[in-house]
PLY file of the C-alpha trace (Angstrom):
ply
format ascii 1.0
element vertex 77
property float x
property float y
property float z
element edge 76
property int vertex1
property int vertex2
end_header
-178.84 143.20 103.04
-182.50 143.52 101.80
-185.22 143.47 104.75
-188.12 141.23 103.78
-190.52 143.94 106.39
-189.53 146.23 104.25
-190.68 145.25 100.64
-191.30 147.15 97.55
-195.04 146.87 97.74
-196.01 146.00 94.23
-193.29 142.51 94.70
-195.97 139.26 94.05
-195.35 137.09 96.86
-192.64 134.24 96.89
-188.97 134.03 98.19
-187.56 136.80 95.67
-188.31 140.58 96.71
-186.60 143.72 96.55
-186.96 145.71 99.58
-187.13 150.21 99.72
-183.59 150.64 99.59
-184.17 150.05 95.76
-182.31 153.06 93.66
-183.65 151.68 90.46
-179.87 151.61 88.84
-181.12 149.74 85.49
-178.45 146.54 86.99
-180.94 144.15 88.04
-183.71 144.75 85.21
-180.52 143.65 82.42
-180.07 140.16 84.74
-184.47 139.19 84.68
-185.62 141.01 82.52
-188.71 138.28 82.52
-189.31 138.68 86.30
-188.79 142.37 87.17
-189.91 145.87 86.48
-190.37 149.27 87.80
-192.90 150.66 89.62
-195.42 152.90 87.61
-193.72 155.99 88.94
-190.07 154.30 88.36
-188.80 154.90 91.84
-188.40 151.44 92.69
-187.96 148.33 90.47
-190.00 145.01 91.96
-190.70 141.23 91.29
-193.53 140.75 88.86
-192.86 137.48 88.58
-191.22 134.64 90.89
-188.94 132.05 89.21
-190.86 129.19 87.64
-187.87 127.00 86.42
-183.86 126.81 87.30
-182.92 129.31 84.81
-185.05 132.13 86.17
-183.59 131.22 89.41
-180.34 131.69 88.46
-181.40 134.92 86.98
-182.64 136.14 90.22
-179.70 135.09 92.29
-177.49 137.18 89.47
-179.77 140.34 89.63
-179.33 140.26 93.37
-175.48 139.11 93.20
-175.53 142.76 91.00
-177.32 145.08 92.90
-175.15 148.19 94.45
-177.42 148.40 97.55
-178.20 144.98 98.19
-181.43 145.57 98.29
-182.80 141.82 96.21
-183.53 139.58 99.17
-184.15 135.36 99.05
-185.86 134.82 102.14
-189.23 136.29 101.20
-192.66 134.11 101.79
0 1
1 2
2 3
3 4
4 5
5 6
6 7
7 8
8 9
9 10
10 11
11 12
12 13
13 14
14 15
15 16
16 17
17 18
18 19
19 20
20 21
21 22
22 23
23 24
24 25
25 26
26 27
27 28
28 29
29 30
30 31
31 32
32 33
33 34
34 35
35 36
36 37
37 38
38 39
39 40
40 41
41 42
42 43
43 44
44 45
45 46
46 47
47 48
48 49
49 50
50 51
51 52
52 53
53 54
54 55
55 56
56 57
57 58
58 59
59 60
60 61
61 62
62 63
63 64
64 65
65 66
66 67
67 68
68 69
69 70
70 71
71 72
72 73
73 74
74 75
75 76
């Protein structure tokens, strides 16, 4: 389960993050393309963007339905 204390720095703040536990697997990234990408060294993958309409919502909630580690939470602020 992703910890919101422990975010991926670069995530823009909203209810979508992904959290340090990130092992950036290339799974999430195929799901929103339009809201994520990976940090400049590529270690971690991050929110760019937060959903603006349903259909990046339901992208989100995919990408974190997909990740191995769980580490895309929905309780951000």
């Amino acid at each position: 389960m992703a910890d919101k204390n422990d975010k991926v720095p670069e995530n823009v703040p909203g209810k979508f993050y992904i959290d340090n536990s990130c092992v950036p697997c290339n799974d999430c990234l195929e799901e929103a393309p339009q809201l994520l990408k990976y940090t400049d060294d590529e270690s971690k993958v991050y929110f760019h963007k937060q959903p603006t309409n349903p259909e990046e919502a339901i992208a989100a909630r995919k990408a974190m339905e997909i990740c191995p580690v769980e580490a895309i939470g929905d309780d951000g602020e």
